[in-house]
Structure formats: structure tokens, C-alpha cells
N, C-alpha and C positions, 0 to 999 in steps of 0.2 A: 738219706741214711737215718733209719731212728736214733733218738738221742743214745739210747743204752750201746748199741752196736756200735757208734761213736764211741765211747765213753772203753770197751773194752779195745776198739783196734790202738787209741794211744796207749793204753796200760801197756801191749804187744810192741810197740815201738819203745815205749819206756825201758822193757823189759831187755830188748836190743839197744841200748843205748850204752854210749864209752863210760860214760860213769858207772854205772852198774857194773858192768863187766871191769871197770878198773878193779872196782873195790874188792869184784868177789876175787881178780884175782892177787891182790895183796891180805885175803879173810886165811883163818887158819886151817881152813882144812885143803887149802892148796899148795900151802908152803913146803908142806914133805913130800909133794907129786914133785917127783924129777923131771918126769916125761909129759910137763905139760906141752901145748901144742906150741906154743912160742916161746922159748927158755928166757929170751929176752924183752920180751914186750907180752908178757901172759893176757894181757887184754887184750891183742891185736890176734890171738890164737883163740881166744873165746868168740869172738865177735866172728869169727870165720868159719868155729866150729858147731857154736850154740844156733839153735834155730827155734824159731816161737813162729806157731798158727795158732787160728780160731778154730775149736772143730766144730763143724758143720751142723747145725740147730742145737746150739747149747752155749752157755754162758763159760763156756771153758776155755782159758790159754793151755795149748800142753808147750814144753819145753824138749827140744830132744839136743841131742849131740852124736854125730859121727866119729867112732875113734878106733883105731886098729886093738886100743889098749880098753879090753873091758874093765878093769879096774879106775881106770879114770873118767868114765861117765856120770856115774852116781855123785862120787864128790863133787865134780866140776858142778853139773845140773843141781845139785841140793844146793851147794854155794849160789848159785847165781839166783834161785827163787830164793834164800833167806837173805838178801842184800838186800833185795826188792821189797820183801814185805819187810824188811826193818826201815827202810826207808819209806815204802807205803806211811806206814807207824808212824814213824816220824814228823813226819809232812799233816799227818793230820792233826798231831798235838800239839805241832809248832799252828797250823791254821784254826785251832781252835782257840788257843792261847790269844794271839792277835786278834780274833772276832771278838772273844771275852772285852779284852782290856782296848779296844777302839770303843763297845757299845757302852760299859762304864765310863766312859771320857763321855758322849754322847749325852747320858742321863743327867750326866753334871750339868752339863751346859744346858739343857733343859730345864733346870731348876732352876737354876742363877738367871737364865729365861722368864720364868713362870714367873717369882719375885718380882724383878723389874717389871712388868706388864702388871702387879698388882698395885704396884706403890706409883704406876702414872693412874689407874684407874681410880685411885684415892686422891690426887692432883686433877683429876678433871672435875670428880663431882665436889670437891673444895670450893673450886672456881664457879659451877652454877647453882652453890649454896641448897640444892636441895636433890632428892634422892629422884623426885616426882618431876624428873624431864620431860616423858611423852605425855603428861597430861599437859605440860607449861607448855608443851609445843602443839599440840590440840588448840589449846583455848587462844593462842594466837593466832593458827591457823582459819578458827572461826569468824573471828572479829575482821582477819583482813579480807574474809569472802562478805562480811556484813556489807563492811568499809566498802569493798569494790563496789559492792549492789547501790549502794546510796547513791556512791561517786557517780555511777553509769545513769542513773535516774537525775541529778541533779544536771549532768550534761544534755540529757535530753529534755526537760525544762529549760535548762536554757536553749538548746533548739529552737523548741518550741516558739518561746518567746521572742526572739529574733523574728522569728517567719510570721508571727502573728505582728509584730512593730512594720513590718517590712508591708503588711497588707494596708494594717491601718491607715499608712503611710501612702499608700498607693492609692488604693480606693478607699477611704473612711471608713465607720464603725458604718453598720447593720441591725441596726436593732429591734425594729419592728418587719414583720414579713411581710412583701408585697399585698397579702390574700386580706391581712390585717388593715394595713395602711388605704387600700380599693374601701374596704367596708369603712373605716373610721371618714376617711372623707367624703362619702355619703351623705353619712349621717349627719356630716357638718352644713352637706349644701342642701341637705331637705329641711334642716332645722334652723335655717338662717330664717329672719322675718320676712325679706320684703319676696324670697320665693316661695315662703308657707302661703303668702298673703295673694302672688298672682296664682299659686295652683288655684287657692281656693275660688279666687276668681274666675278660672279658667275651666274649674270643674262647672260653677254655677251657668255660664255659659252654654258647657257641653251639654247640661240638665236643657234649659232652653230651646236650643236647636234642636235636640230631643225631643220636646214639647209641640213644637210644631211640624215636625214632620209626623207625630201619633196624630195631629189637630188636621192632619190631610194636606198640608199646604205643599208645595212646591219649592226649588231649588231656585225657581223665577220669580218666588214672591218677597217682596220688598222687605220685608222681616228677616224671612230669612237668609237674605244677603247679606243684611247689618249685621245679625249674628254670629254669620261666617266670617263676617270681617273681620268682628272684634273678636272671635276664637284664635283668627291667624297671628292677631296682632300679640293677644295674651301669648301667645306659645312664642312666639320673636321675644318678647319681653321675659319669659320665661327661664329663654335657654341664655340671654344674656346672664340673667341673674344668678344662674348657675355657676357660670366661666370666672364669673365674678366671686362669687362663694370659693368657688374652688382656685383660684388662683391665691385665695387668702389662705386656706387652708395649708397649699402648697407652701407660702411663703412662712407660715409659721412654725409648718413639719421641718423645712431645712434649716431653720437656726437652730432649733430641737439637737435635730442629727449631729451638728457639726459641735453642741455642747458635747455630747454624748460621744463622738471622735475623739474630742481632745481628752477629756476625763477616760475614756477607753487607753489612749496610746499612754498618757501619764501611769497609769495603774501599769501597762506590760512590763513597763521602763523600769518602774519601783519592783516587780516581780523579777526583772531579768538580772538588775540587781543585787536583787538577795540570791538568785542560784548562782551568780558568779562567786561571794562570798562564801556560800555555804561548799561551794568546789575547792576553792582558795583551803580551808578548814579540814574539809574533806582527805585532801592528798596529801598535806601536810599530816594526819593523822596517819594515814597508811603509808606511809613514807617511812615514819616514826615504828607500826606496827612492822613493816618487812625489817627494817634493820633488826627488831629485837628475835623475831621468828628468826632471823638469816644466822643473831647469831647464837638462839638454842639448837638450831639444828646443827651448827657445825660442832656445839659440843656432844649435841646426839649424835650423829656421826663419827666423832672420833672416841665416845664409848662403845659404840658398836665395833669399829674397828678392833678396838683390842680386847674386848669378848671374843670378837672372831678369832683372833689371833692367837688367844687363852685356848679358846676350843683347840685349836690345832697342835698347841705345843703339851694338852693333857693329850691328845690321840697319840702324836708322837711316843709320848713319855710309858703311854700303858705298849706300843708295839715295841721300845727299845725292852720293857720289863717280859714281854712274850719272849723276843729272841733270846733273851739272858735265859731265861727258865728253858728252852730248846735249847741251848748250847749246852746247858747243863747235863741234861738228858741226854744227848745225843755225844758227850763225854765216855757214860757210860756202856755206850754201844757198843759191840765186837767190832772186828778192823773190817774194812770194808774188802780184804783182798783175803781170804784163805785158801789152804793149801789142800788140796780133793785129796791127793795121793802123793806117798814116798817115789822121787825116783826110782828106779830099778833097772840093773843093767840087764838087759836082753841075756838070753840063753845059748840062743843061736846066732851069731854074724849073720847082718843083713847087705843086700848089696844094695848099688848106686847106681837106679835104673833111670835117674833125668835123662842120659843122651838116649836112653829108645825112645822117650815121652818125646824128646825132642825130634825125633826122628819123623814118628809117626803126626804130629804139628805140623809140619814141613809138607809129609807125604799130602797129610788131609787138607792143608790152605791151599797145597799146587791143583789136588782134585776139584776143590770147589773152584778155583776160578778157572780151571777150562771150562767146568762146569759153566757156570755163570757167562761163562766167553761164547759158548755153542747157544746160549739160549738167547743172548741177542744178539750175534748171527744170524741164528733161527726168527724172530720176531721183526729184525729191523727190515723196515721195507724200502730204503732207501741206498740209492745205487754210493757203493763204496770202490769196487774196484772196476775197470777195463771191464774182465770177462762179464760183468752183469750188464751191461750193456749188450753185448751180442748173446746172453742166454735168454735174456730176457724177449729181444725186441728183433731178434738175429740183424743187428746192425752192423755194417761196417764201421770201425773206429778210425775216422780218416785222419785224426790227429789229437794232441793234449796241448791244455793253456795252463803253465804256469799261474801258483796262486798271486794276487794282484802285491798283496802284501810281501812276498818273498820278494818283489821288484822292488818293492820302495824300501823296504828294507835291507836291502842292495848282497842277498843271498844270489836274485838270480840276477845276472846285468838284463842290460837293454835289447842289448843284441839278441840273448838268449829268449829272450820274451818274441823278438821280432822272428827270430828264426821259426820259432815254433808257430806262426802264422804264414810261413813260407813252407815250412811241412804239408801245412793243411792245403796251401795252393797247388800245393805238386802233389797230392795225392787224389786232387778233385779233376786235375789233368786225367793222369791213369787212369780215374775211373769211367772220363769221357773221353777215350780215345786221344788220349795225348793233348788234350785240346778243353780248356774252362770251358764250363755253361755260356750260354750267352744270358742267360737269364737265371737267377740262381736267390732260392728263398730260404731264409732263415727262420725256421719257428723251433718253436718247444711246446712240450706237453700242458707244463702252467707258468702260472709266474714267478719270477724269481730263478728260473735256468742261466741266466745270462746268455740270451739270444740278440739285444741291440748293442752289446759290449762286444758280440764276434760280430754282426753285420759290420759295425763301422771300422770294426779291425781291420778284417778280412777286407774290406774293401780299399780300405789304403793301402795294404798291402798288395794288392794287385794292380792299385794304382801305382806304384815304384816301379814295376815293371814296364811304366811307358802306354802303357793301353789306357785306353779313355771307360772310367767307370763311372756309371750313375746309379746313385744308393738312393733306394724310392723307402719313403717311413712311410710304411703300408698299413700302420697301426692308425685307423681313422676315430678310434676312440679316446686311447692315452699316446697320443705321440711325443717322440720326446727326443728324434735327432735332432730336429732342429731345437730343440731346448742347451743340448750336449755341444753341439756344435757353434751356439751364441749368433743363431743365425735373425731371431726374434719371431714375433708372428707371423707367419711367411703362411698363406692358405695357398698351397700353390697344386697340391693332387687331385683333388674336387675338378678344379677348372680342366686339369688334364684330361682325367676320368670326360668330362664331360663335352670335352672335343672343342674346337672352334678357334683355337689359339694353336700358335706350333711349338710343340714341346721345348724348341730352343729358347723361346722368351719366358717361357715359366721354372726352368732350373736356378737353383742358385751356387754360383760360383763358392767354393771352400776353398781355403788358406791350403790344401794338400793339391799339388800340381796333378792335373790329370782327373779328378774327383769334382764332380758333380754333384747335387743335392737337391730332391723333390721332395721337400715338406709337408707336412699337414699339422692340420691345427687342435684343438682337442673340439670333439662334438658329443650330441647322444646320437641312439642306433638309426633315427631319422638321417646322419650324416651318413651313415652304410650303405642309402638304397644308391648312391651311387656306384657301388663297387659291387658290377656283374661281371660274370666272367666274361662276356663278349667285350667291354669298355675295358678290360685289364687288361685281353687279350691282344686287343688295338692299341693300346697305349705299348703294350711289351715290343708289339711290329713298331710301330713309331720308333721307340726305341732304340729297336737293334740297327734301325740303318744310322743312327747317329753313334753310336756306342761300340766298344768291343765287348760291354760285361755293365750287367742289372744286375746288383746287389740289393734284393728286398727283404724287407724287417718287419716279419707280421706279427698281429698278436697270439699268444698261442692257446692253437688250435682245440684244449681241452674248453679252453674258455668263451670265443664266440666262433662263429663261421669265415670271418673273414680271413684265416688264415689256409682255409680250404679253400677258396677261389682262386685264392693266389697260387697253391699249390697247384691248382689244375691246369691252370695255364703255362707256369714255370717250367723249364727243361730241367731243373734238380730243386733237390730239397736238403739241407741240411738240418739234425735236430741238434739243440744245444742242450746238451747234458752237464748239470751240476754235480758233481762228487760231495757225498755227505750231508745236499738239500737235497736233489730230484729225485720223487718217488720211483723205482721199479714200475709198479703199473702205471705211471701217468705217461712213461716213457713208450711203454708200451702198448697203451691205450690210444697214445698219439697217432705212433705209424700204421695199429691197422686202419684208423681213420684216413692219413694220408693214402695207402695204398686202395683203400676203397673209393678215392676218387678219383686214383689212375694216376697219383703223383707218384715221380722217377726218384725217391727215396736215396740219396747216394750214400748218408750215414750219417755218423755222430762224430760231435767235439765234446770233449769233454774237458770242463775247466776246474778251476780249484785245483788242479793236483799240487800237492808239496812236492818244494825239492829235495830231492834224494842224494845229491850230492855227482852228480854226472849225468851229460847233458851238451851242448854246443860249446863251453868254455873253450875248447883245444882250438874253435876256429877263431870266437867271436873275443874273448878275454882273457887276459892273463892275471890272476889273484891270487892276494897275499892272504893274511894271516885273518880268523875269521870267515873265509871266505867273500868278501868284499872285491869289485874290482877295480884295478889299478889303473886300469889303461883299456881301449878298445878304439875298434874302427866305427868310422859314422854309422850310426845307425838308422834306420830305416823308422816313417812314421811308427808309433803306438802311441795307445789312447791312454791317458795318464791325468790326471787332477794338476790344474794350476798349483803352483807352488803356495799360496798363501791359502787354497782350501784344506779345509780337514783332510785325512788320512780314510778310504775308501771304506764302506763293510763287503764282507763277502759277501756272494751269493745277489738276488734280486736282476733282473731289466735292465733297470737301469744305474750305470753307473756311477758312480757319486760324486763325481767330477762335473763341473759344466763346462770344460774346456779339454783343449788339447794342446800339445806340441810337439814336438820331434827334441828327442834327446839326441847328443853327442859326446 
């Protein structure tokens, strides 16, 4: 609702409200109506008589009043609009008054605000002696990035120093380069005397031998032997003298070194302790510098703080000085509620046509819901009553199942429940010649009819009778008697279907006297190729010579083929019809299918029906109050949820029970 259409529908309730009409009717231009409408309570006759609408795209209240007495319209109505706008009036000079003198309390305290917040900001910069904070705290800031930079340099000189102590220490100083050291001790063993003095001798030799092989001699001649000798012998002597050289050279290089180590590791030791010192100085300094930054910035912060705070209490102060200047103004305003028009009494008596409006209400909400009733009618395609069953699919209705719920809810008893599955037994008689199927298949259109909820019914019920039944779960997809029944994984239809065993050692015994059980287990559609009709057909003879009555529970037949095999073979068919889930055409989709395979169709059950309130009670029980009952005779199996499972839903296969018993 927009705010304005808001804002007028309370004015219209105001305007009906007991105060209002008290006042107008103790105001003066009521007091000489004799014939007001309640001589004794004039406000409980106004409030019954006066009447206030919106009219329709306009910002208007009108007021009217119904009176046999045209003379008391106009006063009553002008009375009750002049209470209202003197009270309107009222109200806003009383709310104006109160805005006024709350925002002047408001502006004081803002002031006595703004003061204190000046006389600490005059205490804060007393105490850091000068105006010029962000520069003090700049030039602090600098020094302790100087400070850190040293510090962090001074740490890594000592590093350094460490790991150069640690080297020296390990392997000694280095101070000349191998390339250096190769060439200096060369130069020391070519310049020793006694091997400058065999080169030279060694070379004047070489000159010789040279001399005589240019002179033509030979390798054989006795000269040149000597010569050779004494060249081999120079160069033996030669390389001695070397070894010799250079071992000295050696010996005087490594005392060298190891002055040069020690004087090396002394000097690191002297450097590592000046950068421990100058660290020591270092931190100590910025230690010093953080405390004094730590504490101009808390007093720069706490000037900032109440700058800020000064900002907010002037913004404050200039919006309480705006509202004052608007209340002032808007003082001056016209009232917000004026009068468009004088009352005026009518000319001509008007009548009080509410009961035809009401009439024609009535007439028009009973048309639209038939309305509405005919058109899902029309629309719903889902079987509601009996006759849709036989318009649809022209089936016999061979009997109804009470809804599960009305049982537990103890609407309908046990008996009642069971009866109505002894209906359906004696009606499958009649339609075969006084005499049950001997082979008899339960399917539905799709899922969710409740077709494995009547197979296992239907079949203890016939088993009460004394006759030997076996209920085959024909469904080789989702089966689920043996799930219902707590019989466990039992593969026992497969082996049937596929012969070689005798049906008597494949059944499993149930807890209901006379009932039988041939299980399947769940498969995919590879699990089906064993279900032909020839091997259903053989199994249904196998069968009937051990049996009086084959209760089978197929899937239904909209949904895969296997419920057409078993139809074919079967001597009847029943379809299981849900009231209020099963489609009209799926029902009827079903049977021309079944019929097209030459199955014996015998009819429909149809479950879900609610109780109506009459039924089997006169035989089965006798009930009190609520309908509940008191007392009955033993009842015959039905399929019912263990007491400690949830409570069933309608509709669906399978029932939501995994158990059964017999009630008493």
C-alpha cells in the first residue's frame, strides 16, 4: 500500500474511533437534538450511525450518516468532522511544540559537547609542547627507518664475519692464487744456482752432440756415447735439483700462509667485534627512537580523535539548527486535514440496498464455484468415482478396499477391512461360474494403483477359506512380496520358470496357514528372457496340480511386457484401480492391451475409497462414540504395518509396511 493511501485509511479509522464520536457527541451542536440515535450513550449511536469511505481515485474521506430524521444529519456529520480537525489541530501543535523543545535540549548539549572537546584539545597539545606533531612524528619516523637500515647491515657484517672466522678456521687464509703461486715457484727453481749452472751445462752438452751428429758420426761412435751419457746424467742431476728448489720454495710459501692465516683470522675477530658493538648501540638507539615515535603518535592520535569527534558534533549542531528553521516553517503551514464541502442533508430519502448487494454476493460466489467445480470435473483425468471405471474401460467393478488409513485410524474395523476382500472373493466366484480362477493375475495400468497390496490381500483371504494358495511375485524387475513378507533373498521363480527342480522344493512356507510364496529377487530386463509364455504356462500346469488358486502379482502392464505374458496364460485378470491417483486412460489403456492378448479380463478393485459411514458394522462390530470399535469377532488375515513402523501413505505398489499379522 503506498505510504499516502496508508496515511489516509488511519485518518478513516481515526475518524471512526470512540473518542471522536464521544466528543462530538457531548460538542454543542448536539446537545439540543433530542432524537439523537442513542439518548443514552450518543457515541454508541454515532459510531453505528456515521460512516467514513475513501472515494475511489481521490484523496478524499466523505462522511455520511443514515437517519429517519433529516434534520439530524447535517449537525451530527458537521459535529463529528469539526472534533476531528480540532483534534487533527491539536495534535500537531502539541507535536510540534515537543519536536521544538526536545531539538533546543539537543543543541545545548551539543554545545557543552563542542567546549569540552576544545579544552581537552588545548590539554593534549600542552603536553607535547608544540603545535608541529606530524612533522615531530615524520622526523622520528625517518631516523628509525635510518636506524633499522644500519641495524640490518651491521647484522650482516657480523654474518659475514662469523662465516669468514669459520673458513679461516677450517681451511686457512688464501692469499695468493694457485696460477700466481705455479709461476712464482718457477721462477724460483730456474733461478736457483746450482740448476741455472747444470742447465747451462746441459745445454753445452746438447750444443756438442749436435756438433757431431752435423760432423757425420754415428750413434756407435765412441764420442758420441760419452756425450749421451753425460747429457742423461746432466738431466738426472738436473731434475734433482729442481725437487730440490722447489721443495724449498714449498717450505717457505707455507710458513708465509700460515703468518698470513693468523694475522687474517685476528683482523675478522677485531671486525666481528666492532659489528657486535656497533649492534649493541644500534638497538639501543631505536629502542630509544620507537618509544619516543610510540609516544607522539598516541598524542597524534588522540588529537585526531577529537578533531573527528568536533567534526561530528558541528555537523550534528548545524542539522539540529536546520530542523529548528523547518519546524518553524512548517509551524506556519495550513492544517494538514481540510474540509472540501459542508455537510448537506439529502432532499430525497435514500434506501438500504446492502441486503440485495448481499444477495447478489451470494448468488455470484455459489455460480463461480460450480463454475470452477464443472471445470475440474472437466479437466481432471483421474478416476474419482465407481461409474469411471466402467465408462471408461467398461469394466466390471468386482468390489472396493477401504482407505488404509480409515483402518488404523480405527473409522473402519478389521473385520470391515477383511470383509471387503471376501466381497471381492465371492464376486470372482460369480463371475466364474460359482467357482475362483484357478490361476488369477493382478496388474494395473502403472504404478502406484495398489496391485501387490490386493495380490497379498486377496490371497490370504482365500487362503482362510481352507484352500491351498500360492502367490507367485511375477514382477522379475522390482519385486517386493518377498521384501513385504520378511521372507529375505529368496531367487526362487527364475529356477521355476526354468524347470529341473519340482515346484514343491522351491515355494516358501508364510506364517498365513494354507499360503504359499514363490519369490523373485530384483534383476535388469536380461532377468525377463526367462519369462515366456510357454515356461509360465508350464509352471501355471505344475501348479494347478499342487494348488486350488495362483495368485500373481505382475508389473503393470503400461510399463513393461511382462505383465502381458502372464495375462495370456492366466484364466482371469484383475485390474487394480486407485481412486484419486489412477489415470482414466492409463486404466483404460491397460485393458485394451490386456484384451488384445486374449486375456479373460474379469474386472476392477478399486481401493482408496473413504468411509461413508455404512458398511459391514451390523455384522462385523459394534461402536461407540466417534465411531471407533468396541468389540468384534476374530478377524481374518489383512496386510497391516508392524506396530513399531510408521503409519502407511496412500496410493503406490507397494505397501509401506514390511510386515504383517492378523488382528483380533
Amino acid at each position: 500500500m503506498p505510504a499516502y493511501d496508508s496515511f489516509v485509511f488511519t485518518h478513516a479509522r481515526l475518524l471512526k474511533s470512540h473518542e471522536i464520536l464521544a466528543r462530538a457527541a457531548r460538542s454543542s451542536q448536539l446537545r439540543q437534538i433530542s432524537s439523537a440515535p442513542d439518548a443514552n450513550d450518543p457515541a454508541l449511536g454515532l459510531v453505528s450511525a456515521a460512516e467514513v469511505k475513501l472515494l475511489p481515485n481521490t484523496q478524499l474521506l466523505e462522511v455520511k450518516m443514515a437517519s429517519p430524521d433529516p434534520d439530524v444529519v447535517a449537525p451530527v456529520v458537521s459535529a463529528v468532522v469539526e472534533v476531528y480537525m480540532d483534534m487533527i489541530a491539536n495534535a500537531d501543535v502539541e507535536y510540534d511544540h515537543r519536536a521544538i523543545v526536545s531539538l533546543k535540549t539537543e543543541r545545548e548539549a551539543l554545545v557543552a559537547k563542542r567546549k569540552s572537546l576544545a579544552e581537552r584539545m588545548r590539554t593534549v597539545a600542552d603536553e607535547v609542547g608544540t603545535a608541529a606533531v606530524n612533522e615531530r612524528h615524520a622526523v622520528a619516523l625517518d631516523a628509525i627507518k635510518q636506524l633499522s637500515a644500519a641495524l640490518s647491515q651491521a647484522e650482516v657484517d657480523a654474518l659475514m664475519a662469523r662465516a669468514k672466522i669459520e673458513q679461516l678456521e677450517k681451511d686457512g687464509a688464501t692469499v695468493t692464487s694457485a696460477e700466481s703461486l705455479a709461476s712464482q715457484r718457477e721462477t724460483y727453481v730456474n733461478t736457483d744456482n746450482l740448476v741455472t749452472s747444470l742447465a747451462g751445462r746441459l745445454a753445452a752438452a746438447l750444443a756438442e752432440y749436435q756438433g757431431y751428429l752435423a760432423a757425420g758420426l754415428t750413434s756407435e761412435h765412441s764420442r758420441v756415447k760419452n756425450v749421451s751419457q753425460r747429457i742423461e746424467g746432466l738431466r738426472e742431476a738436473l731434475a734433482a735439483e729442481k725437487d730440490r728448489a722447489g721443495g724449498e720454495f714449498d717450505d717457505k710459501l707455507g710458513a708465509r700462509e700460515e703468518r698470513l692465516a693468523a694475522a687474517a683470522l685476528a683482523a675478522t675477530r677485531q671486525e666481528l667485534n666492532r659489528s657486535a658493538k656497533l649492534k649493541a648501540l644500534l638497538a639501543d638507539a631505536l629502542k630509544q627512537r620507537d618509544l619516543e615515535s610510540a609516544a607522539i603518535g598516541g598524542k597524534l592520535l588522540s588529537i585526531q580523535a577529537i578533531q573527528d569527534e568536533m567534526e561530528d558534533v558541528k555537523q550534528q549542531y548545524e542539522t539540529v539548527n536546520v530542523r529548528l528553521r523547518q519546524l518553524a516553517v512548517e509551524s506556519q503551514r495550513p492544517a494538514r486535514v481540510s474540509l472540501a464541502s459542508a455537510a448537506v442533508a439529502p432532499k430525497a430519502p435514500t434506501t438500504d440496498r446492502r441486503w440485495k448487494y448481499t444477495a447478489m454476493s451470494f448468488m455470484g460466489s455459489l455460480l463461480l464455484g460450480l463454475a470452477v467445480a464443472l471445470l475440474i470435473d472437466r479437466f481432471d483425468s483421474r478416476v474419482r468415482m465407481l461409474g469411471d471405471v466402467g465408462a471408461e474401460a467398461q469394466l466390471r467393478v468386482l468390489g472396493t478396499v477401504p482407505r488404509l488409513r480409515d483402518l488404523l485410524a480405527g473409522r473402519v474395523g478389521a473385520e470391515e477391512f477383511a470383509e471387503a476382500y471376501r466381497i471381492i472373493r465371492t464376486c470372482l466366484a460369480q463371475s466364474s461360474d460359482g467357482s475362483l480362477p484357478r490361476s488369477l493375475l493382478v496388474t494395473s495400468g502403472q504404478v502406484g494403483d495398489g496391485k501387490t497390496g490386493l495380490a497379498l490381500s486377496l490371497a490370504a483371504s482365500i487362503a482362510e477359506t481352507g484352500q491351498r494358495v500360492l502367490l507367485i511375485d511375477g514382477d522379475m524387475r522390482k519385486p517386493s512380496i518377498g521384501r513385504f513378507l520378511k521372507l529375505g533373498e529368496c531367487d526362487r521363480l527364475r529356477p521355476a520358470l526354468m524347470g529341473g527342480r519340482p515346484l514343491g522344493e522351491l515355494v516358501v512356507r508364510s506364517s498365513v496357514k494354507h499360503l504359499d510364496v514363490l519369490p523373485a529377487v530384483p534383476g535388469n530386463g536380461h532377468a525377463c528372457r526367462w519369462l515366456t509364455p510357454r515356461r509360465a504356462k508350464a509352471l501355471l500346469a505344475e501348479a494347478d496340480g499342487l494348488y486350488d488358486a495362483v495368485i500373481i502379482d505382475s508389473p503393470p502392464v503400461l510399463a513393461v511386457a511382462d505383465g502381458l505374458v502372464w495375462a495370456a496364460v492366466a484364466e482371469g485378470v484383475i485390474c487394480a484401480v486407485l481412486a484419486g491417483t489412477s489415470e482414466r486412460a492409463s486404466v483404460w489403456e491397460a485393458c485394451t492391451r490386456l484384451r488384445q492378448v486374449g486375456a479373460n479380463v474379469l474386472g476392477a478393485v478399486v481401493g482408496n475409497i473413504p468411509q461413508t459411514g455404512y458398511g459391514y458394522g451390523y455384522y462385523g462390530a459394534d461402536r461407540g462414540e466417534g465411531g471407533r470399535q468396541r468389540s468384534s469377532a476374530p478377524s481374518p488375515l489383512v496386510v497391516l504395518p508392524d506396530a513399531e513402523e510408521p503409519a502407511p501413505q496412500e496410493g503406490g505398489d507397494e505397501p509401506p509396511a514390511t510386515g504383517y499379522h492378523r488382528l483380533a
